[in-house]
C-alpha positions as CSV (number, residue, x, y, z in Angstrom):
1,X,0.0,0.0,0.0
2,X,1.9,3.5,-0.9
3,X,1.7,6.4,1.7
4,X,-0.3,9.2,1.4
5,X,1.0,12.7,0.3
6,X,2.5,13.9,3.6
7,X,0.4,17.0,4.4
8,X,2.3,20.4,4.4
9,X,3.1,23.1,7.2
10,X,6.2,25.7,7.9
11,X,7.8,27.2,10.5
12,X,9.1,30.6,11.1
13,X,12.4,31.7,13.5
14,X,13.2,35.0,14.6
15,X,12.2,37.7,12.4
16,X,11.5,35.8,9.6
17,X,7.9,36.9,8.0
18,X,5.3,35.5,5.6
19,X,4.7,38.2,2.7
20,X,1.3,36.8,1.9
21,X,0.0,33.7,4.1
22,X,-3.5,33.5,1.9
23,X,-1.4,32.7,-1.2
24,X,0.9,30.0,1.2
25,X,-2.3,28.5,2.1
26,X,-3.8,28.8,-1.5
27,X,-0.1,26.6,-2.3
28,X,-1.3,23.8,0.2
29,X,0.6,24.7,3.6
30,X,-1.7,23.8,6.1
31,X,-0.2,24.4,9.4
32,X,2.2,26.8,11.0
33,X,4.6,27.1,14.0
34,X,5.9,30.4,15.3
35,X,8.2,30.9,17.4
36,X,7.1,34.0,20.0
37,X,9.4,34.1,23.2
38,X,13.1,32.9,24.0
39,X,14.5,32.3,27.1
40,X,13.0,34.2,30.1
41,X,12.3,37.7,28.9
42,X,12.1,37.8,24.9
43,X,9.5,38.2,22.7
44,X,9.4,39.0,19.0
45,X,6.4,41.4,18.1
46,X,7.0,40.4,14.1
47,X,6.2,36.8,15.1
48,X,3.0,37.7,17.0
49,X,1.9,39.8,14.0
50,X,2.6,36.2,11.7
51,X,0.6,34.3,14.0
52,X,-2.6,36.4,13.9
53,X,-1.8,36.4,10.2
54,X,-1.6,32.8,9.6
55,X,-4.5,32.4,11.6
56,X,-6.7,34.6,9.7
57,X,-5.3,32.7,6.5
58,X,-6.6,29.5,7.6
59,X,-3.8,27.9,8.8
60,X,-3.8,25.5,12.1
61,X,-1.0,27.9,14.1
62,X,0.8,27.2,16.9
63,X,3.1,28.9,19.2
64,X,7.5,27.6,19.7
65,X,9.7,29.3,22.5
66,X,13.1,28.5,21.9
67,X,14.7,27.2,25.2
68,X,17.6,28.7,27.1
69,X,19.2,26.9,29.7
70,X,18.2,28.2,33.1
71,X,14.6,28.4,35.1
72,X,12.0,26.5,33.3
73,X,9.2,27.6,35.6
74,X,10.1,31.5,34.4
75,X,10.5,30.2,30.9
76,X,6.9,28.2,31.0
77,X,5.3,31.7,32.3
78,X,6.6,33.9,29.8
79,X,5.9,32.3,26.6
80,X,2.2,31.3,28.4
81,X,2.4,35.1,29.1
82,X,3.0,35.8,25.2
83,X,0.8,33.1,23.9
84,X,-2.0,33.0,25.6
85,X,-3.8,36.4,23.9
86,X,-3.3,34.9,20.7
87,X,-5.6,31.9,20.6
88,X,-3.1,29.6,20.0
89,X,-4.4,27.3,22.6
90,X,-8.2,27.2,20.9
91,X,-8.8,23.7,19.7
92,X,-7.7,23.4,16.2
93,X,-4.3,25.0,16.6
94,X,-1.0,23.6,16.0
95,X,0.0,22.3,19.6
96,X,2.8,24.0,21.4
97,X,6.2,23.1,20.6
98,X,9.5,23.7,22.3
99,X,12.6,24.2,20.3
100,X,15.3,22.4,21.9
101,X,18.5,23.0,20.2
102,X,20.7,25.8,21.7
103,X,23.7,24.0,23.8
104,X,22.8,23.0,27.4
105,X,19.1,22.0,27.1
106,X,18.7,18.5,28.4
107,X,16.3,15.8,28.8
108,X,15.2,16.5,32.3
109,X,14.9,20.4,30.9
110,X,12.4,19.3,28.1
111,X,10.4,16.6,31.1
112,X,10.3,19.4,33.3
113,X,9.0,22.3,30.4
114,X,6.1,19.7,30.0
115,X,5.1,19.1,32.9
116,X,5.1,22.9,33.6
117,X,3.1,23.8,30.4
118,X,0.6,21.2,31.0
119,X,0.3,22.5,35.0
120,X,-0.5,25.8,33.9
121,X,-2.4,25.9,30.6
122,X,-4.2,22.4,31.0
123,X,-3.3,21.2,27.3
124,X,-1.8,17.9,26.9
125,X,-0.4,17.6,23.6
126,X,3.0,19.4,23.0
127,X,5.7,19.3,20.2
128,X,9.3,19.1,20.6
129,X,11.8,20.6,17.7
130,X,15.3,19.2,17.4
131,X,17.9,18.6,15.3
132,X,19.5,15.1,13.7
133,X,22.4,15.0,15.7
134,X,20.6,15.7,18.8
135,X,17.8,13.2,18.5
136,X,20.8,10.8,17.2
137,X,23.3,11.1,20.3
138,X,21.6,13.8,22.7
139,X,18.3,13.4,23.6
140,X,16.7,10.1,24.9
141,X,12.8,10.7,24.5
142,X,11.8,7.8,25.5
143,X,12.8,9.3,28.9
144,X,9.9,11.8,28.6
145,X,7.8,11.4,25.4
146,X,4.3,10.0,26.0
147,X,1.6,9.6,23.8
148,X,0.6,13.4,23.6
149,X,4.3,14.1,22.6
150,X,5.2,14.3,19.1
151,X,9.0,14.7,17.6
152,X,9.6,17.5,15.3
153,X,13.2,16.7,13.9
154,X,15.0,19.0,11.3
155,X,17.0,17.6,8.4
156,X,17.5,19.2,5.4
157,X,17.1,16.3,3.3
158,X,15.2,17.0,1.2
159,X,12.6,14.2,1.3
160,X,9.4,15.7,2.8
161,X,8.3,12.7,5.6
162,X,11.3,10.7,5.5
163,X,14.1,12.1,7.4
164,X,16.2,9.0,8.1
165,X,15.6,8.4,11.8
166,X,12.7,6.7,13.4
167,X,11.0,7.1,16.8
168,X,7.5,6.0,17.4
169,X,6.4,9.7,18.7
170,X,8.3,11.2,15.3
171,X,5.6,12.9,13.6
172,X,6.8,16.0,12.1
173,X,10.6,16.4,9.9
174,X,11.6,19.4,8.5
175,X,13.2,18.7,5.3
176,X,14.7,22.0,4.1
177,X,14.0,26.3,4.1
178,X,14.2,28.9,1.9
179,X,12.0,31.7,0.3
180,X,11.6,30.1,-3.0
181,X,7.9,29.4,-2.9
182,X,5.3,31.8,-3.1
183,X,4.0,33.8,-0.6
184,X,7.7,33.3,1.8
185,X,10.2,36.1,2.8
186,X,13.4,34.6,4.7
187,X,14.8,31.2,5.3
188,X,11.2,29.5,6.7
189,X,11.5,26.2,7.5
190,X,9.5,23.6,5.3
191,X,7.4,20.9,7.0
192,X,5.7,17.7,6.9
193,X,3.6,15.1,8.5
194,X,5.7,11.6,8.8
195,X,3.5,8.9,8.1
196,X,1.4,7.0,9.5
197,X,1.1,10.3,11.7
198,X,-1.7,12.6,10.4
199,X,-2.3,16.7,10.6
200,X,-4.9,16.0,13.4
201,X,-2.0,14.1,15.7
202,X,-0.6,17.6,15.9
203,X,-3.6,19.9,16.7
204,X,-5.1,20.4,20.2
């Protein structure tokens, strides 16, 4: 039996911005991850402006915070802080994800960001963003990642869905970025859905 067409989404760092999200929609993208906060005290006010955006465009959108080593209770509060006006928590959206790769953030960092975020928005699914070498010789998942936890791992293969490492909680691979598709401004990050995970295993 031959897999489906993994279903499409993108993800936008620091200061990177979407020109037109109803034409990135119109082009099949059908979910979005922003990231809004960093570390304990940063926001960007570009990426809050995307998120609304994508929203309005149709797109399931969720909210990232890139982690910092350091408190994770203060880091759970401020991206809540940030997120929570947004809607990103409605049902529908792209669950939260945390983005795991800056030096320093360990496994009992990422158990202990769940646990928090759970706690204090009462969600239950969340996404975690990594690279290839970190899910290949860092991280241990299996340490922390239940059922409502799906992998996001970035590899710029360039085979949407089939990034050349397997977990049983891996459902989402970057497989390259760029602005070369309509409606993009700046490196975004392309996505898909790795099979047999669907879009809805990522949504709250």
């Amino acid at each position: 039996m031959r897999e489906p067409e993994p279903e499409r989404g993108i993800n936008l760092s620091h200061h990177e911005t979407v020109d037109d999200w109803k034409t990135v929609r119109a082009n099949g993208v059908l979910f979005s991850s922003v990231t809004i906060t960093e570390s304990t005290n940063w926001s960007d006010t570009a990426a809050i402006r995307n998120v609304r955006a994508a929203q309005s465009a149709g797109l399931h959108t969720g909210a990232r915070h890139f982690a910092r080593p350091g408190s994770v209770h203060e880091q759970v509060t401020h991206f809540l802080r940030t997120a929570s006006p947004l809607g990103v928590f409605a049902p529908g959206s792209l669950a939260p994800s945390l983005d795991v790769r800056a030096p320093g953030i360990s496994d009992r960092f990422i158990k202990s960001w769940i646990r928090g975020l759970r706690h204090a928005a009462n969600i239950k699914r969340v996404l975690v963003y990594a690279g290839y070498e970190q899910w290949l010789h860092e991280l241990h998942p299996d340490k922390w990642a239940d059922s409502e936890v799906v992998l996001w791992l970035a590899r710029h293969n360039g085979i949407p869905g089939r990034p050349g490492w397997f977990h049983s909680r891996l459902g989402v691979h970057q497989h390259g970025s760029g602005d070369d598709a309509p409606g993009f401004h700046g490196e975004i990050g392309y996505d898909a859905v790795v099979y047999p995970f669907v879009l809805a295993d990522l949504l709250l």
